[in-house]
gemmi code that builds the backbone of each chain (N, CA, C; Angstrom):
import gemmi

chains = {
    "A": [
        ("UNK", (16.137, 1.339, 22.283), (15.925, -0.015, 21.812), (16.984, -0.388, 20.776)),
        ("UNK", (18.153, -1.162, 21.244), (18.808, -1.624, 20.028), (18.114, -2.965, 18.934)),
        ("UNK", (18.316, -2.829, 17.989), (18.079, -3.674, 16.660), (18.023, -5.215, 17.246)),
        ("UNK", (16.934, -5.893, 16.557), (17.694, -7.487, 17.087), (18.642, -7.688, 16.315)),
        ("UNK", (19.787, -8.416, 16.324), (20.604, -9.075, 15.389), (20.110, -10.133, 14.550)),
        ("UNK", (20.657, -10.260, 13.074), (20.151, -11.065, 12.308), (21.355, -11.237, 11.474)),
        ("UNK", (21.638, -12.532, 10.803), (23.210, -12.457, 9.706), (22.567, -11.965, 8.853)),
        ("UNK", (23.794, -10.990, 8.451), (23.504, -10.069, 7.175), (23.082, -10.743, 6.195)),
        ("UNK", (23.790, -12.149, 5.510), (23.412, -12.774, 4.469), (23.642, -14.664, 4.689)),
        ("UNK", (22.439, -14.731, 3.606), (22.391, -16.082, 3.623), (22.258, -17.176, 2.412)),
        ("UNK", (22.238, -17.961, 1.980), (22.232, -18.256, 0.738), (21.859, -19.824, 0.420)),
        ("UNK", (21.431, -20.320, -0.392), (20.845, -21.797, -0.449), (20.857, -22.475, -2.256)),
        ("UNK", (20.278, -23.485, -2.302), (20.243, -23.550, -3.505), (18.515, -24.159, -4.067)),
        ("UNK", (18.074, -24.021, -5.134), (16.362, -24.403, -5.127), (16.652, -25.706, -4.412)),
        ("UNK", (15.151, -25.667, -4.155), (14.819, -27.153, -3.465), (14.998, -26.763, -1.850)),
        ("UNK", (16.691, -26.290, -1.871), (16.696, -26.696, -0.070), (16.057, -25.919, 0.671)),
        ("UNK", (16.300, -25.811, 1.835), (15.778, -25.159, 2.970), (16.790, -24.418, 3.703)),
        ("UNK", (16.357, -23.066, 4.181), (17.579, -22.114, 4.601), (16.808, -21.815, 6.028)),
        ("UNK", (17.879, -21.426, 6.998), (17.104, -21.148, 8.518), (17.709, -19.861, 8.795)),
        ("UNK", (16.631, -18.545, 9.100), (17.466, -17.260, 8.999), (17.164, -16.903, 10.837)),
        ("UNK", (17.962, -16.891, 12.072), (18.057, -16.025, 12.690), (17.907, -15.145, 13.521)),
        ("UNK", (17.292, -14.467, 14.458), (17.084, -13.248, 14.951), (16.774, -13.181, 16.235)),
        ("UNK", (18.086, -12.691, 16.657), (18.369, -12.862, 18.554), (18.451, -11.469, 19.052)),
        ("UNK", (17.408, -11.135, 20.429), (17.253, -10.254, 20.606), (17.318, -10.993, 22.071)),
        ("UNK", (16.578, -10.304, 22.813), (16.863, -9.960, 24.493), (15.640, -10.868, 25.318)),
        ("UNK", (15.792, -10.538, 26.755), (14.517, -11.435, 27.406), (13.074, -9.471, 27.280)),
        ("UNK", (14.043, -8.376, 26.410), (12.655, -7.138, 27.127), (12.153, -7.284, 25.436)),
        ("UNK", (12.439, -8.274, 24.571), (11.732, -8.340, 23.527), (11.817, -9.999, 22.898)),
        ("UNK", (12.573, -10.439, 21.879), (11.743, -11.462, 21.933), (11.781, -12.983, 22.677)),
        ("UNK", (13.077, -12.384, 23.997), (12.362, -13.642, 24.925), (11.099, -13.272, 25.925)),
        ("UNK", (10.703, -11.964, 25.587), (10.192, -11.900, 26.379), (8.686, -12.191, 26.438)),
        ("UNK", (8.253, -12.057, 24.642), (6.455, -11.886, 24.267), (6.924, -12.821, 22.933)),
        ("UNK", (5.546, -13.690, 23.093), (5.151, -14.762, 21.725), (4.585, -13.470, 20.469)),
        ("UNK", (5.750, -12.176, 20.380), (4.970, -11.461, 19.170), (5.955, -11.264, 18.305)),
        ("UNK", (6.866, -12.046, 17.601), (7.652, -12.137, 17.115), (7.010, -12.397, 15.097)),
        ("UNK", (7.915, -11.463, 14.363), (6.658, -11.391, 13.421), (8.195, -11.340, 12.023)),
        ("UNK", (7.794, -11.692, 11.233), (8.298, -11.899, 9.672), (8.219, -11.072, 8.540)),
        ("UNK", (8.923, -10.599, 7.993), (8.442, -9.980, 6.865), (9.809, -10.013, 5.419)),
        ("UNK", (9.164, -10.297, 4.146), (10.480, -9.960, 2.895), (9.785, -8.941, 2.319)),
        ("UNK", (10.730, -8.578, 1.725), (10.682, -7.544, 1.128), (12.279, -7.422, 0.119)),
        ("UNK", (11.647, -7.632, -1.277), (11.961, -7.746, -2.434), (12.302, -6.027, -3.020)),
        ("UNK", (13.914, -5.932, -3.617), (14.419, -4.291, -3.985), (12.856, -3.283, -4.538)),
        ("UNK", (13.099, -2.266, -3.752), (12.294, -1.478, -4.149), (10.639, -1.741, -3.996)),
        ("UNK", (10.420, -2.776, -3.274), (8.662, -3.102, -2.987), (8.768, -2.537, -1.228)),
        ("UNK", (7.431, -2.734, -1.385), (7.113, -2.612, 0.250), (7.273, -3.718, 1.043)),
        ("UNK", (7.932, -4.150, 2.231), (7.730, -4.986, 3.087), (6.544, -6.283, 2.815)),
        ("UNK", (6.217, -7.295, 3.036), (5.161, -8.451, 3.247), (5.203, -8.848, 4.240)),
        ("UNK", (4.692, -9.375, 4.953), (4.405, -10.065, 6.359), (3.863, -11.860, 5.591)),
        ("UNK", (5.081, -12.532, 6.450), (5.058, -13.710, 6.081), (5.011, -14.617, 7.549)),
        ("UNK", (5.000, -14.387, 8.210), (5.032, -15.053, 9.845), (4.618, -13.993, 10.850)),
        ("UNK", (3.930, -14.292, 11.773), (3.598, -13.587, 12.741), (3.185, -14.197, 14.067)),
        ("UNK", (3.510, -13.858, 15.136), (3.045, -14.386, 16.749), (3.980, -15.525, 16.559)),
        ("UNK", (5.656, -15.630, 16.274), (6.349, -16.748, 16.198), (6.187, -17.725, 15.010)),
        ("UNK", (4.845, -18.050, 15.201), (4.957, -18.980, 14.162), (3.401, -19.125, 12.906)),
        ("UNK", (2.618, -18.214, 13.106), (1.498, -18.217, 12.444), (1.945, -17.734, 11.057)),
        ("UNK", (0.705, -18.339, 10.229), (1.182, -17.727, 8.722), (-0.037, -17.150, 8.466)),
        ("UNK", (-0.221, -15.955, 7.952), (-1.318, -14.934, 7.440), (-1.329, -16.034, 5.896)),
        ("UNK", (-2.845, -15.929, 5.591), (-3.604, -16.297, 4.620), (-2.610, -15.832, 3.396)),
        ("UNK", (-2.284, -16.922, 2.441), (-2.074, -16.472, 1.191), (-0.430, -17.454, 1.606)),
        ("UNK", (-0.181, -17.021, 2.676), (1.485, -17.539, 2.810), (1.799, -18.782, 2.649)),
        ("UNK", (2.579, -19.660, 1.943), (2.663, -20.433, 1.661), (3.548, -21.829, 2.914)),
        ("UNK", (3.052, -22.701, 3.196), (3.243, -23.471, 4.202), (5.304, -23.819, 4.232)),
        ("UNK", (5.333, -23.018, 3.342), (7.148, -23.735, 3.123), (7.909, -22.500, 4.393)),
        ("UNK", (7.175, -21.368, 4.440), (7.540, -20.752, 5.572), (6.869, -21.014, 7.156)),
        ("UNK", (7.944, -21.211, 8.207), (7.417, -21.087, 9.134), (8.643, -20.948, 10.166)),
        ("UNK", (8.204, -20.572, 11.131), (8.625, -20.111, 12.092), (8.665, -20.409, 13.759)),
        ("UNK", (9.475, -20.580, 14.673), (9.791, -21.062, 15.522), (10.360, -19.774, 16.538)),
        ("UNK", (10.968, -20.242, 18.121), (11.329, -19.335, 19.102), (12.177, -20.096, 19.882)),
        ("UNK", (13.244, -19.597, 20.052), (13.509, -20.613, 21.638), (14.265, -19.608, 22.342)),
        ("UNK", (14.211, -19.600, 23.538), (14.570, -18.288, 24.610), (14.694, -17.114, 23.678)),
        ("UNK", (15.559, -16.180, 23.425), (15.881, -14.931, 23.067), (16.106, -14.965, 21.580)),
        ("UNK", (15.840, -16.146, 21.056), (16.242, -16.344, 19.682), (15.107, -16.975, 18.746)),
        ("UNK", (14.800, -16.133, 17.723), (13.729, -16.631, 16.536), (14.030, -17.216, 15.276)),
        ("UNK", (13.286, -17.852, 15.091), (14.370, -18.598, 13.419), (12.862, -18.478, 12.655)),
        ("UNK", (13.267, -18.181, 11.145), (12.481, -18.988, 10.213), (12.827, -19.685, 9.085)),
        ("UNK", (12.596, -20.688, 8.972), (13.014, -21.678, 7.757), (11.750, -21.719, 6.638)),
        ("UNK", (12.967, -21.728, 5.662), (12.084, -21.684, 4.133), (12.695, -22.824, 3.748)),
        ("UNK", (11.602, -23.848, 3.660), (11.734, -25.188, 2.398), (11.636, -24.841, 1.281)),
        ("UNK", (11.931, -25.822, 0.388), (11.985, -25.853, -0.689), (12.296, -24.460, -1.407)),
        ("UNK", (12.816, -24.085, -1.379), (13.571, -22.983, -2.297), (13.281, -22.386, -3.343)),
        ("UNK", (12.868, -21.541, -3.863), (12.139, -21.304, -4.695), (13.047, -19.956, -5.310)),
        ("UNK", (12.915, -19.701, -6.785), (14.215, -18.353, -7.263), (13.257, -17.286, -6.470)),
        ("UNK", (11.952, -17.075, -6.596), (11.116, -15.645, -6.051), (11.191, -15.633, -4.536)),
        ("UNK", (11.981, -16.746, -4.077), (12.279, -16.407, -2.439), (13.227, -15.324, -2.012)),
        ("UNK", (14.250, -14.856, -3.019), (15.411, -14.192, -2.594), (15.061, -12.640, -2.932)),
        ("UNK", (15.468, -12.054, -1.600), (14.574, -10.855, -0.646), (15.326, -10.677, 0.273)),
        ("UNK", (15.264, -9.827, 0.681), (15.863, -9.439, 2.062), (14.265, -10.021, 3.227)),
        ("UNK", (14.918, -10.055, 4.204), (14.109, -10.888, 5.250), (14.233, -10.278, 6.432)),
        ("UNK", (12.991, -9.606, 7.323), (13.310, -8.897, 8.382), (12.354, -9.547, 9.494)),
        ("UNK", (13.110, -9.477, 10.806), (12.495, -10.169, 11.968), (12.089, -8.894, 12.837)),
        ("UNK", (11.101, -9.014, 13.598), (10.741, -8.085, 14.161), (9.902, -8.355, 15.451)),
        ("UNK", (10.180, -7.733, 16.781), (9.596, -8.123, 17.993), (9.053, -7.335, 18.756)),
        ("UNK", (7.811, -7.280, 19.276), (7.008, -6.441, 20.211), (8.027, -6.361, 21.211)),
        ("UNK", (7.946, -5.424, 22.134), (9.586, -5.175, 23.022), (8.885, -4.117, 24.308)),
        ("UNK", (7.748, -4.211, 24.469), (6.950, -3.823, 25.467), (6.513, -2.178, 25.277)),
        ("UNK", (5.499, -2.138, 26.152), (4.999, -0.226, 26.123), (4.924, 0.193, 24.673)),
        ("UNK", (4.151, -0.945, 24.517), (3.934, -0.293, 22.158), (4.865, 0.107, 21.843)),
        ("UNK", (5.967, -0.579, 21.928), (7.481, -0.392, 20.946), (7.354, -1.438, 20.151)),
        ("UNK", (8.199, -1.159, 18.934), (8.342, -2.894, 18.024), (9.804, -2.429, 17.848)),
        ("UNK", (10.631, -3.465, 17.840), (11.914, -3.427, 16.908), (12.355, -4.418, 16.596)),
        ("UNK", (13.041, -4.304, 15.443), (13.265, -4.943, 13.701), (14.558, -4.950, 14.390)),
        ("UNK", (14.490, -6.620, 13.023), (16.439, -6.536, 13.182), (16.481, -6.195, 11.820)),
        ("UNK", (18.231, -5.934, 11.582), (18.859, -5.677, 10.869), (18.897, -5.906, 9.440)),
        ("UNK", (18.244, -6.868, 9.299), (17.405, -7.797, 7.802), (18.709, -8.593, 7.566)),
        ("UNK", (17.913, -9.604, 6.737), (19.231, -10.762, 6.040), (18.585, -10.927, 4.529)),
        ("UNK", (19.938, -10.669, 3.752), (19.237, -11.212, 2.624), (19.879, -12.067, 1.922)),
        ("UNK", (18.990, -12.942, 1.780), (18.853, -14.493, 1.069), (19.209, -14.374, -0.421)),
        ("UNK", (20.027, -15.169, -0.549), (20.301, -15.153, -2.110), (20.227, -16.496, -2.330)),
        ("UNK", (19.567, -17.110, -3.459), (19.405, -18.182, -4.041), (19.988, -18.399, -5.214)),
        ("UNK", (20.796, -19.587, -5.043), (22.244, -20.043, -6.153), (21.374, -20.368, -7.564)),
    ],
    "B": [
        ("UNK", (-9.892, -5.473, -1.555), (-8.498, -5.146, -1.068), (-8.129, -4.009, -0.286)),
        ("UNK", (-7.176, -4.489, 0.649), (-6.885, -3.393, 1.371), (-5.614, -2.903, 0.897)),
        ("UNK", (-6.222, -1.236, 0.764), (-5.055, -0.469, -0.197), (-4.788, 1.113, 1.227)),
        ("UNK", (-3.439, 1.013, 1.245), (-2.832, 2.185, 1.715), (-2.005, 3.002, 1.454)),
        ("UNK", (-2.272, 4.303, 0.825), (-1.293, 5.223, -0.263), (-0.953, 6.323, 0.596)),
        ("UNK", (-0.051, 6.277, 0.936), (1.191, 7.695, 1.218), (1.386, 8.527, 0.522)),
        ("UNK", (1.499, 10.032, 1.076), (1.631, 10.880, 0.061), (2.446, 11.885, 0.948)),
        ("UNK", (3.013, 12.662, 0.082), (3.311, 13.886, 1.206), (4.901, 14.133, 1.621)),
        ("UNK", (6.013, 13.504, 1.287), (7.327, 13.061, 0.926), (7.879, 14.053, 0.031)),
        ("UNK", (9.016, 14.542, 0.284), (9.849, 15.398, -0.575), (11.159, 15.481, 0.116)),
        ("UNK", (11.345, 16.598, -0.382), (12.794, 16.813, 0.180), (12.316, 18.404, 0.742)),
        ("UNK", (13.439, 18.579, 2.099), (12.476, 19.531, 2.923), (14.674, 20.034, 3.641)),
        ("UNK", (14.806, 20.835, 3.852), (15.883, 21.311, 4.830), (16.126, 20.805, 6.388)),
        ("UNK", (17.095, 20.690, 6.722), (17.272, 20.664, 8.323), (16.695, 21.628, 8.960)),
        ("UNK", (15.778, 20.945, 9.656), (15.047, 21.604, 10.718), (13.693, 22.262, 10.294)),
        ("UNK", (13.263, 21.506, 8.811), (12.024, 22.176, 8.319), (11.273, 20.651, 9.007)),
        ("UNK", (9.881, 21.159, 8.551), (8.816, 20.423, 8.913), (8.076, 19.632, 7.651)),
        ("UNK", (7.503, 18.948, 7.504), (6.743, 18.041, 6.915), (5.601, 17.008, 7.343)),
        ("UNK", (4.341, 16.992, 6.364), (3.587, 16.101, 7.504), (3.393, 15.184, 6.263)),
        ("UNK", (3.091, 13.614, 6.712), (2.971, 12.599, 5.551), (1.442, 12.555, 5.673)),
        ("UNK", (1.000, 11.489, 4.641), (-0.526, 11.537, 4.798), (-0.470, 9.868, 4.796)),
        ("UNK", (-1.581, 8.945, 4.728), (-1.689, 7.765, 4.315), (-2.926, 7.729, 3.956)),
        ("UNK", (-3.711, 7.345, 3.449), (-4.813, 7.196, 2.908), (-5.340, 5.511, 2.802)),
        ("UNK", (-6.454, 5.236, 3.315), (-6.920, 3.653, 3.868), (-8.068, 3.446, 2.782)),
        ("UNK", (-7.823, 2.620, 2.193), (-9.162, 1.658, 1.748), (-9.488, 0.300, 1.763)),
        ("UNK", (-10.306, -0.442, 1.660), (-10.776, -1.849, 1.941), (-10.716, -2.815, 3.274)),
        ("UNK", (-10.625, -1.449, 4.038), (-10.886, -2.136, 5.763), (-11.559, -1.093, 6.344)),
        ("UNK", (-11.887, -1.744, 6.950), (-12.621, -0.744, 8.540), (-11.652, -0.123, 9.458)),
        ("UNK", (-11.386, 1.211, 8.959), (-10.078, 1.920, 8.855), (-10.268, 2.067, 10.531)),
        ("UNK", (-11.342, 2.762, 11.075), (-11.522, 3.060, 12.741), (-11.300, 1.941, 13.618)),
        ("UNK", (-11.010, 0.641, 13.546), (-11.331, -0.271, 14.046), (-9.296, -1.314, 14.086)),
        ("UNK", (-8.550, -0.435, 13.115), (-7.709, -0.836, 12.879), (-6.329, 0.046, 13.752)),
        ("UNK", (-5.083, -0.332, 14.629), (-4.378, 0.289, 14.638), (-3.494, 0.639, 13.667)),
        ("UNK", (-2.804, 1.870, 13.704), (-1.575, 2.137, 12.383), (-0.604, 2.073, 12.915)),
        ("UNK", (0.317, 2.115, 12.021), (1.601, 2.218, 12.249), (2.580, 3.109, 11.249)),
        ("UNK", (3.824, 3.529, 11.282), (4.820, 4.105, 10.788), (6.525, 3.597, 10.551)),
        ("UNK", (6.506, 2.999, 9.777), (7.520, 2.376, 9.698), (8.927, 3.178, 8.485)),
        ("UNK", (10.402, 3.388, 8.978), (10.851, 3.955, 7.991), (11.683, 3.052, 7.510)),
        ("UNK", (12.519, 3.431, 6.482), (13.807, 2.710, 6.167), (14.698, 3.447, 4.951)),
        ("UNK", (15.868, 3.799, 6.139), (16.675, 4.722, 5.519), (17.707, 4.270, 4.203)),
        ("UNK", (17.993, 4.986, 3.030), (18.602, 4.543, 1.983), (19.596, 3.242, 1.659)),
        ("UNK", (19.251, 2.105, 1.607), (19.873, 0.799, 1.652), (20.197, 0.572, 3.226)),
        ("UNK", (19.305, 1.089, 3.916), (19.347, 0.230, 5.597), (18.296, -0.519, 5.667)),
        ("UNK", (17.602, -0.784, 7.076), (16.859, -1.653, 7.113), (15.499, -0.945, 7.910)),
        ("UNK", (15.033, -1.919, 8.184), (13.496, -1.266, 8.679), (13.525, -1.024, 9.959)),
        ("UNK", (12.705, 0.474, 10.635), (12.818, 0.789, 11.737), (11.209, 0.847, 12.086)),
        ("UNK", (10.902, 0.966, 13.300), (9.489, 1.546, 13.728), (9.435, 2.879, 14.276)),
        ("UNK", (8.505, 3.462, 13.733), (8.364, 4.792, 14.381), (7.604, 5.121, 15.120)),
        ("UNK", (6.325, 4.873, 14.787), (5.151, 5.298, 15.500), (3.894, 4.429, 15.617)),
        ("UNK", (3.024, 4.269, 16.492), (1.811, 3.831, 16.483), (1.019, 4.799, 17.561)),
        ("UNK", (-0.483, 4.235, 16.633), (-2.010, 5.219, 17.226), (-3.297, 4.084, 17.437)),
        ("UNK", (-3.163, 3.778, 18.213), (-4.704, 3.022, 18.488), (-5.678, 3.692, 17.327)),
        ("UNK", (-6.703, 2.537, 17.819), (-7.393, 2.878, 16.725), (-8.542, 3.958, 16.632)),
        ("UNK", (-8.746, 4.610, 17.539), (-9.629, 5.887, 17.816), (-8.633, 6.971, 18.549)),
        ("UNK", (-7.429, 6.974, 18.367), (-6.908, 7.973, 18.256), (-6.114, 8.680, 19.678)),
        ("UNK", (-6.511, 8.078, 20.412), (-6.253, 8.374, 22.153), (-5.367, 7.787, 22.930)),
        ("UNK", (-4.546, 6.945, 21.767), (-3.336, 6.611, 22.464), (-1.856, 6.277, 21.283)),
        ("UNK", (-0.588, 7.213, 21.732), (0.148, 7.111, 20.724), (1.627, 6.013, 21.342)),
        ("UNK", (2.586, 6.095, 20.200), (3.733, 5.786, 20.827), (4.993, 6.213, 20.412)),
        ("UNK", (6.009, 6.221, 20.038), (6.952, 6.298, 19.181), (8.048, 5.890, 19.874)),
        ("UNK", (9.137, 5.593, 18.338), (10.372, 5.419, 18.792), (10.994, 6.417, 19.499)),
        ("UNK", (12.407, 6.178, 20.294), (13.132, 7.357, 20.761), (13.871, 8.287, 20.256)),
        ("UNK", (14.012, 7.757, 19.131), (14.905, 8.555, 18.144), (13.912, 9.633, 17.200)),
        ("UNK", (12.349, 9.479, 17.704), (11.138, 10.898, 17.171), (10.864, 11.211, 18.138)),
        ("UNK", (10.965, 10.662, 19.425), (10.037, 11.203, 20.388), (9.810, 12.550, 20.329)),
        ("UNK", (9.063, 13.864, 20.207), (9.239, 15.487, 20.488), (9.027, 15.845, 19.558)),
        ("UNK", (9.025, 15.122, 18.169), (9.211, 15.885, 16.789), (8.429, 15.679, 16.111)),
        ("UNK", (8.014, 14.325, 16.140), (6.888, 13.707, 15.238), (5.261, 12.968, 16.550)),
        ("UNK", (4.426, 13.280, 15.242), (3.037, 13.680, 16.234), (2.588, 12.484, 15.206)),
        ("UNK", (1.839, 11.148, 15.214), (1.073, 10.862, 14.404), (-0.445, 10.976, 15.274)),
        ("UNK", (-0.932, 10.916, 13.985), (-2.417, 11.504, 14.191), (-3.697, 10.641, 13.115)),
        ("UNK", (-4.866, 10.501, 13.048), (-5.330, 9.903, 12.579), (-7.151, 10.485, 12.271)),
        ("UNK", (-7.571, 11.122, 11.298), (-9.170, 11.088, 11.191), (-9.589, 10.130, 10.592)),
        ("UNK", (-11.001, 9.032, 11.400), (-11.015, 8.006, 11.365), (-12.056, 8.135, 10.429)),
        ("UNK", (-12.985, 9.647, 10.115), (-14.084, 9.949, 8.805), (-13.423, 10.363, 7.710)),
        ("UNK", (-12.429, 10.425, 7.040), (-11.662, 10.274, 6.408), (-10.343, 8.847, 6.080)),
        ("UNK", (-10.794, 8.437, 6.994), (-10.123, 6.839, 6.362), (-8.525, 7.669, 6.408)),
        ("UNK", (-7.783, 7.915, 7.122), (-6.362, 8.556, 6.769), (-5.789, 9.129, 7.870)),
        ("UNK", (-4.326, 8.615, 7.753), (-3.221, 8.557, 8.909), (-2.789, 9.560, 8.527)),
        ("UNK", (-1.824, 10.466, 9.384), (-0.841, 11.381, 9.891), (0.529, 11.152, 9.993)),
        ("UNK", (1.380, 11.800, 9.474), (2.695, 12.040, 10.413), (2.907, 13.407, 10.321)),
        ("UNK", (3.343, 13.778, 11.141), (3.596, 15.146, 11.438), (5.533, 15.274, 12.138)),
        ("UNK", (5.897, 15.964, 11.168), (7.698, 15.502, 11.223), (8.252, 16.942, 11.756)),
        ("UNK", (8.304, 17.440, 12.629), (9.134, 19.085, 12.999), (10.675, 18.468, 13.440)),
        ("UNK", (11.212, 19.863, 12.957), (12.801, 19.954, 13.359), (13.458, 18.544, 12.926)),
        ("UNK", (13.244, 18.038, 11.621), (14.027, 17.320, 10.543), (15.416, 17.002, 10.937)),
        ("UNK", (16.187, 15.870, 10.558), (17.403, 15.904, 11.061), (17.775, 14.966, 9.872)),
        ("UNK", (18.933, 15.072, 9.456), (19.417, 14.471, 8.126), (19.339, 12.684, 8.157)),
        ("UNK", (19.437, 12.429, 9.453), (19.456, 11.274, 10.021), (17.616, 10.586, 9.751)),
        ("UNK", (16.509, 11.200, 9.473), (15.003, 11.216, 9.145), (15.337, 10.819, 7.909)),
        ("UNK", (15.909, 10.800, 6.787), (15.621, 10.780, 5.383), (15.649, 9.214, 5.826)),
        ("UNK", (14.722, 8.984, 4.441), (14.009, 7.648, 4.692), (13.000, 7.082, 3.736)),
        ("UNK", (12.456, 6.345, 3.260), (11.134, 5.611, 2.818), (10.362, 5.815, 4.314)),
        ("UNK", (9.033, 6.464, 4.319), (8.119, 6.227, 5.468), (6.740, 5.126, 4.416)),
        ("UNK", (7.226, 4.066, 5.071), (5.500, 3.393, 5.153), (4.533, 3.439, 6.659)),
        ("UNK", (3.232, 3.662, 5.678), (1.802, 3.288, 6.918), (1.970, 1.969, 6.962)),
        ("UNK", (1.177, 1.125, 7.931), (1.024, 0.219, 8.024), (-0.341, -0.257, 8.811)),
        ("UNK", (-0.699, -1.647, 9.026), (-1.732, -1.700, 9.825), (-1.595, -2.853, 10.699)),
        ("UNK", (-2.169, -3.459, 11.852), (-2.611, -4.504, 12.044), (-3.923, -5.053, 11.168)),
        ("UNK", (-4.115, -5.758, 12.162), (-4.857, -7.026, 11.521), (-5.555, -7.604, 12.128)),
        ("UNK", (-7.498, -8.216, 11.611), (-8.385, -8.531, 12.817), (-7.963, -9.607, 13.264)),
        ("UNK", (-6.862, -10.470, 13.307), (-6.511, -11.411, 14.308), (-5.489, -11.198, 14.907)),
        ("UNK", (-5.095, -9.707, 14.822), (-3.753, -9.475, 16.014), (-3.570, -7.994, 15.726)),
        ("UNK", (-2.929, -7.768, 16.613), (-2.167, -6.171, 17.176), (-0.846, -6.145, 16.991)),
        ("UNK", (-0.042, -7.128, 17.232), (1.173, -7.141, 17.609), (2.474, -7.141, 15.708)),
        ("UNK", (1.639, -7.163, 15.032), (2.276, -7.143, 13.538), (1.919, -6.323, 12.507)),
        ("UNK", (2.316, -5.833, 11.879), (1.922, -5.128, 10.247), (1.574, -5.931, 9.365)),
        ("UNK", (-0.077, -5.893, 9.532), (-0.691, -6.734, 8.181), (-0.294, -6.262, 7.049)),
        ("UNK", (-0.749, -5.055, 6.744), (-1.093, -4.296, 5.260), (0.273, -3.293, 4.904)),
        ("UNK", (0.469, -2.872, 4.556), (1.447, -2.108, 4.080), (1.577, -1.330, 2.562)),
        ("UNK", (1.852, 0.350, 3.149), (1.699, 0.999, 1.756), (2.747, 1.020, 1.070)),
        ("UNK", (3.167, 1.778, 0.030), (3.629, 1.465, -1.037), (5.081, 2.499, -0.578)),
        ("UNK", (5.063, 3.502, 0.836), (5.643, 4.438, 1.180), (6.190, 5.587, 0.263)),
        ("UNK", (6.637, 6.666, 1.146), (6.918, 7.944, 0.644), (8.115, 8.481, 0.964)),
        ("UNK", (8.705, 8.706, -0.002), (10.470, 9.468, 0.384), (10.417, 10.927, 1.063)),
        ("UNK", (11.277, 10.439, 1.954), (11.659, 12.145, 2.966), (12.884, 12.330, 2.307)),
        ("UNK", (13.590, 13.421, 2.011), (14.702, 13.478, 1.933), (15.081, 14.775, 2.587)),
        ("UNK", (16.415, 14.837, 3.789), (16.041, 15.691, 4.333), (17.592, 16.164, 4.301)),
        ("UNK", (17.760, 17.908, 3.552), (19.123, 18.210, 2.872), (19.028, 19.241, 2.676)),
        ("UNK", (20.737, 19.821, 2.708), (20.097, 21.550, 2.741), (20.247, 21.864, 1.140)),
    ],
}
model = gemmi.Model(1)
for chain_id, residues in chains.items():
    chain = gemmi.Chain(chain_id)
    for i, (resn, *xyz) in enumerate(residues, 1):
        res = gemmi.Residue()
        res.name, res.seqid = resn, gemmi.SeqId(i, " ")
        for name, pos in zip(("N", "CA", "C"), xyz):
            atom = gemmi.Atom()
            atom.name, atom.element = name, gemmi.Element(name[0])
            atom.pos, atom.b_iso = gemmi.Position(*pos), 0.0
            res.add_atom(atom)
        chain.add_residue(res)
    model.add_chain(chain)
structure = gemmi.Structure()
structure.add_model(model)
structure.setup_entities()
């Protein structure tokens, strides 16, 4: 299973909105609506911030969300916030109980 | 709250063995699948392993297949990894992980993970 691809880095300023990324194949995420989100801030554990494309788990704040179109997943963060900047990892069910992660991007806020 | 603590991480030789632990609280640990997720020193996140949730069905990446066994007692609330024949390429942060009662397909919960370091 290779990695999905994701740009290494990305960057915005408060307020705006940044769109991060993550193109993988038709045997993962063109292939299944299980396309899932997560940041993860130096030295913490991972969070799950999007999941099934575009759902947000309880607590997550509506400025994230998430989208699909053929082989390619995006998620955009509005409004900008300084505690947004994290590394950001996309990740896709890829059949026969495999998952694979892309490469992470991390967001830096000006 | 759902809390999941790893333990069991050190530094171990090429080709030694090691088993991680995870430890589950504030869910209905039997009812939940796990997962194993690593991420090697300033890389990014990989998947390793998953176990249904009663124990009778596993998976792993290709890069453990043969080496690593996860395992799970569901009267003890607590996950497994079981790591043989180490390869320098294993050193890593290992987190547990879980789904979630409205899906399978993601890592709800996530522990706090445990360092392998694997060196002669």
């Amino acid at each position: 299973q290779s990695a999905l691809t994701q740009s290494p880095s990305v960057s915005g300023s408060p307020g705006q909105s940044v769109t991060i990324s993550c193109t993988g194949t038709s045997n993962d995420v063109g292939g299944y609506n299980y396309v899932s989100w997560y940041r993860q801030h130096p030295g913490k554990a991972p969070k799950l911030i999007i999941y099934d494309v575009n759902k947000r788990p309880s607590g997550v704040p509506d400025r994230f969300s998430g989208s699909k179109s053929g082989s390619t997943a995006s998620l955009t963060i509005s409004g900008l916030q300084t505690e947004d900047e994290a590394d950001y990892y996309c990740c896709s069910y890829a059949g026969n109980y495999n998952w694979v992660f892309g490469g992470g991007t991390k967001l830096t806020v000006l | 709250e759902v809390q999941l603590v790893e333990s069991g991480g050190g530094l171990v030789q090429p080709g030694g063995s090691l088993r991680l632990s995870c430890a589950a609280s504030g869910l209905t640990f039997r009812t939940y699948w796990m997962f194993w997720v690593r991420q090697g020193p300033g890389e990014g996140l990989v998947w390793v392993a998953r176990i249904d949730s009663d124990g009778s069905s596993t998976n792993y990446a290709d890069s453990v297949k043969g080496r690593f066994t996860v395992s799970r007692d569901n009267a003890k609330n607590t996950l497994y990894l079981q790591m043989n024949n180490l390869r320098g390429e294993d050193t890593a942060t290992y987190y547990c992980a879980s789904d979630d009662s409205t899906g399978w397909s993601f890592f709800r919960h996530w522990g706090q993970g445990t360092l392998v370091t694997v060196s002669p």
